[in-house]
Residue, then its C-alpha position, 0 to 999 in steps of 0.5 A: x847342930x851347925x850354925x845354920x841349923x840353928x837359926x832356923x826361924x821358929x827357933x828365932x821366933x820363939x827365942x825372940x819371944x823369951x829373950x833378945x836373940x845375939x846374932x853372929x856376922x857368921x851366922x848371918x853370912x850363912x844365911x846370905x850363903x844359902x841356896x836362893x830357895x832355902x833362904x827364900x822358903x826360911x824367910x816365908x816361914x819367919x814372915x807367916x808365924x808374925x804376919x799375915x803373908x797376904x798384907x803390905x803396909x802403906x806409908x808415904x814419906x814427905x821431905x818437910x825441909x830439903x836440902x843444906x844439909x850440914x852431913x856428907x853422907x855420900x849417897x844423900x844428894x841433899x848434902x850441902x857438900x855435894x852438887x847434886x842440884x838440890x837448893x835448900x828450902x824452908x820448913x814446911x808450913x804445917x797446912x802444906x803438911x796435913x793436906x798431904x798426908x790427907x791425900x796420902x791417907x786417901x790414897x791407901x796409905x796407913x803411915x805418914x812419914x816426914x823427913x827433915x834435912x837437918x843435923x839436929x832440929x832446933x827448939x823451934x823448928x821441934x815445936x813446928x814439927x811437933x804440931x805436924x805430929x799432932x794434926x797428922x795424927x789426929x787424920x788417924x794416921x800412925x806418924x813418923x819423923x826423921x830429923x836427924x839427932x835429937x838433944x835431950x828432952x826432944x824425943x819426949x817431946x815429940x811423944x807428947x805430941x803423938x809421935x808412933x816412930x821415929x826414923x834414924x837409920x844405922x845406914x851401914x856396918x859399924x866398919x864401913x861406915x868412915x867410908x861414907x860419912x865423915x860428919x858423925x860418928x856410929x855412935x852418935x846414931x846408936x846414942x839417937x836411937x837410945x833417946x828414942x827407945x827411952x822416950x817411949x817411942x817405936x823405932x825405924x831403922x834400917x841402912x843402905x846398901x849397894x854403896x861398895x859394902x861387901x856380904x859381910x858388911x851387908x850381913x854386919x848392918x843387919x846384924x846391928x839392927x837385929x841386936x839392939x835391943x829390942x830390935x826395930x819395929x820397922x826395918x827399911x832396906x834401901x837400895x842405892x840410888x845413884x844421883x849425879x853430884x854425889x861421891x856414889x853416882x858411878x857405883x855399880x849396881x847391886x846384883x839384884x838377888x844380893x838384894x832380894x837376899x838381904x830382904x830375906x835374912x832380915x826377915x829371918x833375923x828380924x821376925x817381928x818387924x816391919x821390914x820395908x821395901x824402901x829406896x831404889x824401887x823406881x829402878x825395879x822391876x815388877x818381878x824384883x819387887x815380887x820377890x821381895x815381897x815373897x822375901x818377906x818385906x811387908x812395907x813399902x814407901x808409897x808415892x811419888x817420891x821419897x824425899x827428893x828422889x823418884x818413888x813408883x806411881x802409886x797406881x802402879x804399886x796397888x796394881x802390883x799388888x792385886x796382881x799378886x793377889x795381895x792387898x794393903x794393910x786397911x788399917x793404921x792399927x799396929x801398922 
């Protein structure tokens, strides 16, 4: 049996189930490698033995604090190392905070998201985060946050405060990473995570890609993401925005069926999670985001915006998806 026989996704699935699946950057380039229908018909099959194929969870993300940002990841415009127009703010209040995921839950919307520009939070700004936690949650909404690192005993903390996920994402291969970031190491990420996954809490993690990685660095990320153990209950896949100010701003745009390609081998790899159709959406068409759906994502960033980029109108989404007779999770409910 060849390496691409071998994981074919019911034996992924049942392999999950027993014990962590160890996959190659081989046999995810393989994958990759299939024709486009293969691949497609594969990820369906791993999507419909987890879920239903018919269903898309909602979540909104809303940026809690923006801007000076201390990191200098090339993509994110809310660098302090980068002149991309974006002026630092303070913490939201946490009012502001729950009269937005209201209208978020109103809209459709399951889980509500909150995402901080800071390298770690200080015991201060955690308390605050932690009463957004508390009072989102209480709305009957699932919460997530990403704040950056945490430090000890922080992970726990926003856990008693009825945090479900938190969101620290790997952002790309452990090879390509120096050519994006500089201010923290790969490591440093993995060690968030480990806090995370010790604390109890549910984990959000994903990457970027179109920011000059190749396939293989592509099948690397995923691969990364697949073997942690256990792997993320849910997966954001960001396609690249390009925003002026940053190093990335002229980076050629990503072949739009590469994309739809990684959305599927990180179904195939990932059969249980939640893989999101994140960033880079206001730049898709409505058949590309068809396709990823069919590709196996069942989550998307529902919104106006994400953090400090443009995200398509929430009307447009739910149009979409009862076009393709589809509908949103009902639920904050294992979403």
């Amino acid at each position: 049996m060849n390496a691409v026989e071998g994981v074919r996704p019911a034996q992924a699935t049942a392999t999950a189930a027993a014990a962590p699946q160890r996959w190659t950057v081989a046999q995810a380039v393989e994958l990759f490698e299939l024709p486009f229908p293969e691949l497609v018909f594969r990820a369906q099959q791993a999507h419909r033995q987890c879920f239903d194929p018919g269903e898309v969870q909602l979540s909104t993300l809303l940026s809690i604090k923006t801007g000076g940002c201390p990191e200098d990841c090339a993509y994110c415009p809310q660098s302090a190392h980068h002149d991309a127009g974006v002026k630092g703010s303070a913490l939201l209040d946490v009012d502001s905070v729950v009269d937005a995921a209201r209208r978020a839950r109103d809209a459709g919307a399951t889980r509500f998201c909150m995402g901080a520009a800071w390298r770690s939070p200080k015991p201060r700004q955690l308390e605050q985060v932690a009463r957004m936690v508390s009072e989102v949650k209480a709305l009957g909404l699932q919460t997530c946050v990403t704040l950056g690192m945490l430090h000890p005993g922080q992970a726990e903390r926003l856990r008693e405060a009825g945090l479900d996920y938190y969101n620290h994402n790997l952002d790309t291969a452990p090879e390509f990473y120096g050519n994006i970031i500089t201010t923290r190491c790969y490591e440093e990420r993995l060690d968030t995570l480990e806090q995370v996954r010790s604390a109890g809490l549910k984990v959000c993690c994903g990457g970027i890609v179109g920011m000059g990685e190749s396939r293989s660095q592509r099948a690397g990320l995923l691969v990364q993401l697949a073997n942690l153990d256990p792997y993320p209950e849910s997966v954001p896949i960001n396609n690249l925005v390009r925003v002026a100010g940053t190093p990335l701003a002229d980076q050629p745009e990503l072949d739009p069926l590469e994309f739809v390609r990684t959305i599927a081998v990180a179904r195939i790899l990932m059969p249980r999670a939640r893989v999101r159709l994140s960033a880079g959406r206001e730049s898709m068409d409505d058949s590309l985001q068809a396709l990823c759906l069919v590709a196996g994502a069942n989550s998307i960033f529902f919104g106006d915006t994400l953090l400090t980029t443009p995200n398509p109108q929430a009307g447009a989404d739910l149009a979409l998806l009862r076009r393709m007779g589809m509908r949103a999770q009902s639920s904050a409910e294992d979403a």
